[in-house]
C-alpha positions in Angstrom: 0.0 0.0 0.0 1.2 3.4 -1.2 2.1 5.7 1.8 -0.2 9.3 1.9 1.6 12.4 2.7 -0.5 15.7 3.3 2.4 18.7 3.1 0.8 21.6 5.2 2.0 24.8 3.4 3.3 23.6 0.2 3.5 26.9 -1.7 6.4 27.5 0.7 10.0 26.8 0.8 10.5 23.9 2.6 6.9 22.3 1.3 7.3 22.8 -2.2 10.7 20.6 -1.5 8.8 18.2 0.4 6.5 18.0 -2.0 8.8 17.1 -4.7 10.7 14.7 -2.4 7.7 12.8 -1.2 6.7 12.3 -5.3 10.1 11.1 -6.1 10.4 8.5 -3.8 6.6 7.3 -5.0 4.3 8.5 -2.0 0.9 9.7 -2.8 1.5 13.3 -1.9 -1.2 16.0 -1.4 -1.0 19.8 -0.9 -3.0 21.6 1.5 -3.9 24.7 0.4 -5.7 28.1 1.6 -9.1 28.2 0.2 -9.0 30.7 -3.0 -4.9 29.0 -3.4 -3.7 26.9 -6.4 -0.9 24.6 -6.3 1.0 22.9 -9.6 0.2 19.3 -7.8 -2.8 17.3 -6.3 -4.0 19.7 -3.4 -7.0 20.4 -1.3 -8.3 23.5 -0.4 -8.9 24.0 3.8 -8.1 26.5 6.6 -4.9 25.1 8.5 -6.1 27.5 11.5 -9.3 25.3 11.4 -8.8 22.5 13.5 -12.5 20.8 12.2 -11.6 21.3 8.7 -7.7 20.6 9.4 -8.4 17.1 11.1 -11.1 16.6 8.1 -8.6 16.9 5.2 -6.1 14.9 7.3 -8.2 11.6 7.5 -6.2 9.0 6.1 -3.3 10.4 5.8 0.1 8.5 7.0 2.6 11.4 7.2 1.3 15.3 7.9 4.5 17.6 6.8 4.2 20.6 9.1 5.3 23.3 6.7 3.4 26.5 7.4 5.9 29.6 8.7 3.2 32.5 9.0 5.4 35.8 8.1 8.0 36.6 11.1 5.9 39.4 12.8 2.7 37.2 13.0 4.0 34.5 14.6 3.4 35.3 18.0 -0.5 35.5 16.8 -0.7 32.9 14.2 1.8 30.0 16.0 -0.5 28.8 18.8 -3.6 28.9 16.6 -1.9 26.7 14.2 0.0 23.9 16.0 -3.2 23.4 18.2 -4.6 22.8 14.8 -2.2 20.4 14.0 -2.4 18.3 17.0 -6.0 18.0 16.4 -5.5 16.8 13.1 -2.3 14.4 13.7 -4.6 13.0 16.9 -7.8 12.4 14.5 -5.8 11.2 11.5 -3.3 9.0 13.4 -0.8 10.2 11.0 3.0 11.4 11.9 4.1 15.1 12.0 7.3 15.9 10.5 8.2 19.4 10.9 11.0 21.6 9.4 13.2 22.8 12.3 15.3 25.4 12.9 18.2 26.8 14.9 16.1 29.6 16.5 15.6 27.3 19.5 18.8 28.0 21.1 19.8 31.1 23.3 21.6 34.0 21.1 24.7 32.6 22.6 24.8 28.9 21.4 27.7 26.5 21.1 29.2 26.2 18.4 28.1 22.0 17.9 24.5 22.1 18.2 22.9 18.4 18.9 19.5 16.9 20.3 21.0 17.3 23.8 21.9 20.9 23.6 19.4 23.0 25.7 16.5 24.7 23.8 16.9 28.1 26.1 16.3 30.7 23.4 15.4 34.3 24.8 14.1 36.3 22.0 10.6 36.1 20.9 10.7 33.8 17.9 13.5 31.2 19.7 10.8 30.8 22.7 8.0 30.5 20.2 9.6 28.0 18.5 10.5 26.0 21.5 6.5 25.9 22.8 5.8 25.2 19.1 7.7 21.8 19.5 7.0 21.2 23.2 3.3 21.0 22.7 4.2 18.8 19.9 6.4 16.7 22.7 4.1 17.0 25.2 0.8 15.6 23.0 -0.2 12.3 24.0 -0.3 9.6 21.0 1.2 11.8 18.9 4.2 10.7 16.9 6.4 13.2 15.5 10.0 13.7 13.8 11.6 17.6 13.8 14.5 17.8 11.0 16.1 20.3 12.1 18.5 22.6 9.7 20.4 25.5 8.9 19.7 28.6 6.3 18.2 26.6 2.8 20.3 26.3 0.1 18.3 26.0 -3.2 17.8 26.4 -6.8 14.4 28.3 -6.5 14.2 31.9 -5.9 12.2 32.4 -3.2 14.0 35.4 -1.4 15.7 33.8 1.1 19.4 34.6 2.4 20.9 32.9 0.2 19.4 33.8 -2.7 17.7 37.2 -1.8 20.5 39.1 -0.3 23.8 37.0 -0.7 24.4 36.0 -4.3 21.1 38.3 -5.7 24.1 40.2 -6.9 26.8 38.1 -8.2 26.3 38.9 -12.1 27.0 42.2 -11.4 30.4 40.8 -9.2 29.2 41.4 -5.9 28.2 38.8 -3.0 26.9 40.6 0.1 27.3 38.4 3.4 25.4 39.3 6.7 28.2 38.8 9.0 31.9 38.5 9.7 33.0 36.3 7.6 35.1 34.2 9.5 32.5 32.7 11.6 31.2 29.5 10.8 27.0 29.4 9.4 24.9 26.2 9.7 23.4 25.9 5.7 20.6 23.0 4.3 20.7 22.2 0.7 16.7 22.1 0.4 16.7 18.9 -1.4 18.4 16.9 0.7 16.7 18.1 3.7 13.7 16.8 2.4 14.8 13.5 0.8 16.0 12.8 4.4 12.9 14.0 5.9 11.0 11.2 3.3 13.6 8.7 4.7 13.1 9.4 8.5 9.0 9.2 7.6 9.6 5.7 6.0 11.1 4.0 8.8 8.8 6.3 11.1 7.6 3.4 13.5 11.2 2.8 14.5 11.8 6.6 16.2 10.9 7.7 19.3 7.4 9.3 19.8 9.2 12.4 19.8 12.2 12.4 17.5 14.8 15.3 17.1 17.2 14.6 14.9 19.5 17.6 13.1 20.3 17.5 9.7 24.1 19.1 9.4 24.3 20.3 5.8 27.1 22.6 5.0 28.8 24.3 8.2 30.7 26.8 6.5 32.4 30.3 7.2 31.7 33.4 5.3 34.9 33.0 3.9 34.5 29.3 2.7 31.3 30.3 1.2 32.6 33.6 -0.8 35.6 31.5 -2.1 33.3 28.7 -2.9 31.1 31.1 -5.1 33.8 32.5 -6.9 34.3 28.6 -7.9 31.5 28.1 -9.2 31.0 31.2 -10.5 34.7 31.5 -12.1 35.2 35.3 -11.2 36.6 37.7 -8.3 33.8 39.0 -6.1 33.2 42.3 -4.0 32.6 41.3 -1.0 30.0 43.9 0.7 28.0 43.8 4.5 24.7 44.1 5.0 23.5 47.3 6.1 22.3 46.3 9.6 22.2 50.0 10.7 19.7 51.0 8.5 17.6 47.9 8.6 17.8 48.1 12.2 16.2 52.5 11.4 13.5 50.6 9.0 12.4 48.5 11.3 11.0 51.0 13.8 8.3 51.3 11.4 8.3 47.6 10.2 7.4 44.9 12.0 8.9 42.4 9.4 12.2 44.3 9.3 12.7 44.5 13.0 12.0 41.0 13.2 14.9 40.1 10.5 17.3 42.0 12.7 16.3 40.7 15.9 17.8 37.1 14.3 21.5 39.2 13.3 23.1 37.4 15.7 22.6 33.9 13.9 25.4 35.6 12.0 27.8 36.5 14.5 27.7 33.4 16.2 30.0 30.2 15.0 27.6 27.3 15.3 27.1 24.4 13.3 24.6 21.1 13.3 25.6 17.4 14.6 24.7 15.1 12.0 25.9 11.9 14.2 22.3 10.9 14.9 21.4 11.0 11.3 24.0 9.2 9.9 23.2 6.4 12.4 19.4 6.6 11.3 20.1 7.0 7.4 23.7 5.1 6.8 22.8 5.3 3.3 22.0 9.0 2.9 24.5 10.4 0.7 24.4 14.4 0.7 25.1 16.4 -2.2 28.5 17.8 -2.4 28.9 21.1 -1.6 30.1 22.2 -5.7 27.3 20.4 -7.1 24.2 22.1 -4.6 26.4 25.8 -5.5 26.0 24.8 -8.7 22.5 24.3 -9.1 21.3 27.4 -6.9 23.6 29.4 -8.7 23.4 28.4 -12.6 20.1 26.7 -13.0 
């Protein structure tokens, strides 16, 4: 029997990868989408905030991928509403949660190796939502569920992320703009394989914990191993210019989003990368991507 995947914000970055992931590796994948929304795929149309019409759409489903990331300045409103939605529907449906993690989770002063045992003590509004987010997850009885956690994406798309929004948006015209000092080390996720190993840990899902955290390390690379890798790839000497922190930082006394963005600067001034021990136990086969070939398709496809 075919397994059923129902990818919770697909029209964003980590879903649309999930999406494709899931379809590869032959799952009968569905998109859940806001009524009014169109995806490319098979979808159905429901209000994730809705836990009625969330657990509704999730009957029957084996996996639920946990992709919806309301914009940065409605989290605080939208968060809550939405994993209490979730539960509802993973409780109803049976089905496994497997939700895109992050690094916001730790204080703004993290180690520099960050595992499943390092303490989720984040400070600053977004860290502490995101730690409730997966403790209520944690805390749900009969609820099975698998956080991947990862760096910044990686990706082909343009989506306006780091990476490609600010980063590399200028390298044709031979600059690369990097967020912090540059010889401080940046946990990265090369979007595919994030999700091909998130479609891995759902197939042998039974055999986790009820509660798995598992990180996924990706590339941990300094500014300066990134710039050089660039100019690889990209066969040319480039300018190598900072973002402009100050005035984001005078932009965001009127926007909410903006403040937000710089309230997460210090992700850049700290040296921290993700343990990938307890994946490579899970997923022995897993073979990453090499770091030239994922540059290379973000940067010339």
């Amino acid at each position: 029997m075919t397994n059923k995947v129902l990818i919770l914000g697909a029209n964003g970055r980590f879903g649309r990868g999930a999406y494709t992931a899931f379809s590869d590796a032959g799952w009968d994948v569905t998109a859940l989408v806001r009524p009014g929304k169109t995806h490319s795929g098979k979808m159905i149309e429901a209000d994730a905030s809705d836990p009625t019409a969330l657990s509704a759409a999730a009957k029957g489903f084996d996996v639920i991928v946990n992709a919806l990331n309301p914009p940065y300045h409605k989290w605080a409103e939208l968060l809550p509403v939405l994993t209490a939605s979730v539960i509802a529907a993973a409780r109803t449906s049976g089905a496994t949660v497997l939700i895109p993690g992050n690094v916001y989770n730790y204080s703004t002063n993290p180690p520099a190796l960050l595992s499943a045992e390092t303490p989720q003590n984040a400070t600053n509004g977004k860290g502490a939502l995101r730690v409730e987010m997966e403790r209520s997850f944690r805390d749900a009885p009969n609820i099975r569920t698998i956080i991947l956690r990862g760096g910044d994406f990686i990706k082909a798309e343009k989506t306006g992320n780091w990476f490609d929004g600010q980063i590399t948006n200028k390298i044709n015209k031979g600059v690369i703009t990097y967020p912090g000092p540059t010889d401080q080390t940046h946990a990265w996720a090369y979007l595919p394989d994030m999700a091909r190993a998130a479609v891995q840990l759902c197939e042998i899902r039974e055999t986790l914990p009820r509660f798995a955290d598992i990180p996924f390390a990706g590339f941990a690379l300094t500014g300066d191993e990134l710039i050089a890798a660039v100019e690889d790839i990209t066969d040319r000497k480039l300018k190598v210019k900072t973002v402009p922190w100050g005035i984001m930082s005078a932009i965001g006394i009127f926007s909410p989003l903006i403040r937000e963005v710089v309230a997460m600067r210090y992700l850049w001034n700290k040296p921290h990368r993700l343990d990938g021990s307890a994946l490579a136990h899970l997923l022995p086969n897993f073979k990453p991507t090499p770091l030239k070939a994922a540059l290379q398709r973000a940067l010339l496809s």
